[in-house]
N, C-alpha and C positions, 0 to 999 in steps of 0.2 A: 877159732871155733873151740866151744870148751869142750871138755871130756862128756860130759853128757849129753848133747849134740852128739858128738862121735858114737856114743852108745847107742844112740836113736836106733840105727839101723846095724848090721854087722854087715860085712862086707859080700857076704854071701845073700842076705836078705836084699842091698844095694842094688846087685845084676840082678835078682828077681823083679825089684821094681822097674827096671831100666827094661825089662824081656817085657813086661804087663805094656811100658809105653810103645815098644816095639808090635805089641800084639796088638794091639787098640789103634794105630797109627797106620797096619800094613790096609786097612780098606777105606781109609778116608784119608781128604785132604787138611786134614784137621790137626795141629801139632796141640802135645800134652806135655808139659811140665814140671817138676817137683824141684820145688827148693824146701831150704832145710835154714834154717839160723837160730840159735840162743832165745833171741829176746828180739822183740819190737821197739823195745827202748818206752819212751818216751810218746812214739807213734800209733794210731789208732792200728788193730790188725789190718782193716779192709785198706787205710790210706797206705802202710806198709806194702800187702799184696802188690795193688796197684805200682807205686815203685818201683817194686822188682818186674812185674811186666814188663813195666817198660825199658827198664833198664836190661831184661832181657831179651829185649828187643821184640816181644809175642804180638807186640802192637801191628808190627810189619807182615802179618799175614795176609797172604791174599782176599783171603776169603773173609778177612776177620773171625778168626774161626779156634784163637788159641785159647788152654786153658790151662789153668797156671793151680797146683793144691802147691799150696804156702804154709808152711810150719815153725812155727813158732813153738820151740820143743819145749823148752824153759820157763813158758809160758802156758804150757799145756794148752794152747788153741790153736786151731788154723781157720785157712779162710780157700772155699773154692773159688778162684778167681775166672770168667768168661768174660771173652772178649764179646764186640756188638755183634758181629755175625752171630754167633750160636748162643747170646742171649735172646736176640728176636725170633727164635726159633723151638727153641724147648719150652714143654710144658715152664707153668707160672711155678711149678712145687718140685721142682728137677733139681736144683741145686742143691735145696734143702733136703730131699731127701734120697741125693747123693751122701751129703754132709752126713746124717742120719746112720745112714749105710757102715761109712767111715769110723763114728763114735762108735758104733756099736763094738765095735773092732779094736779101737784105740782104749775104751773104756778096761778090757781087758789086758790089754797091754801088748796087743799082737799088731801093729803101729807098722808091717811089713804088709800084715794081710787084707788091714785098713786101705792102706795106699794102692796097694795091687786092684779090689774089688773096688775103689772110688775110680781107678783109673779107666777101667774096663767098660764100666759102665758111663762113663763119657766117651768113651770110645763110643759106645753103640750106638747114644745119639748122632755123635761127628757123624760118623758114618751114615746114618739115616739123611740127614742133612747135608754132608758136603761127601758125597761118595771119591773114591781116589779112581783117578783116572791115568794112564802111562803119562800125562804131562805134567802132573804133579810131584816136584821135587821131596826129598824131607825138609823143610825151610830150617829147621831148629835141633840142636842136641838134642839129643835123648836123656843124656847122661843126667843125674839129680846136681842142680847148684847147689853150694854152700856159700856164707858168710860167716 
């Protein structure tokens, strides 16, 4: 990971993102995501995201119901990634303007407070949609990936 990636977040900003997934996560069955890497390469961002779903494993939800914000820091974009469950289910204009929400945020450079207010507000849908119940385990980290 280069130094600028590392700068993305500071390590105090980090647990706050991790607390926003924790907070969005305790009333639905719904798992929430954040990876973090340099650069896409050569890779489309959305064909990217995708990869890292899978590869972290968000595919295996029960519900189909994981969401995955993907950052591409080096590249100044990211992509909000939803699985099929809780694409068939949220408004047509939810992602985008989750996405929206996030820019507004990243444009100024507060990329902590971006990720906390996209995360929260995926939470609210999950939750409208796949409410948590005592049988629902956490299925996935919390923690933010890197590469």
């Amino acid at each position: 990971m280069s130094r600028k990636s590392e700068a993305f977040l500071s390590k105090k900003e980090e647990e706050e993102v991790v607390e926003a997934i924790r907070q969005a996560e305790r009333t639905t069955s719904g798992e929430i995501r954040v990876h973090l890497e340099p650069s896409t390469g050569e890779e489309d961002i959305f064909e990217r995201a995708m990869h890292v779903f899978h590869a972290l494993k968000m595919d295996n939800t029960k519900d189909e119901n994981g969401v995955l914000i993907y950052v591409a820091v080096e590249d100044h974009n990211f992509v909000i990634y939803g699985d099929k469950g809780i694409n068939d289910v949220v408004a047509d204009d939810f992602w985008e303007s989750t996405k929206d929400l996030i820019v507004s945020h990243f444009k100024k450079g507060h990329f902590k407070d971006g990720l906390v207010e996209g995360i929260l507000k995926a939470g609210e849908q999950l939750q409208k949609y796949f409410p948590w119940d005592e049988d629902d385990p956490n299925q996935l980290s919390d923690q933010i990936s890197k590469a």
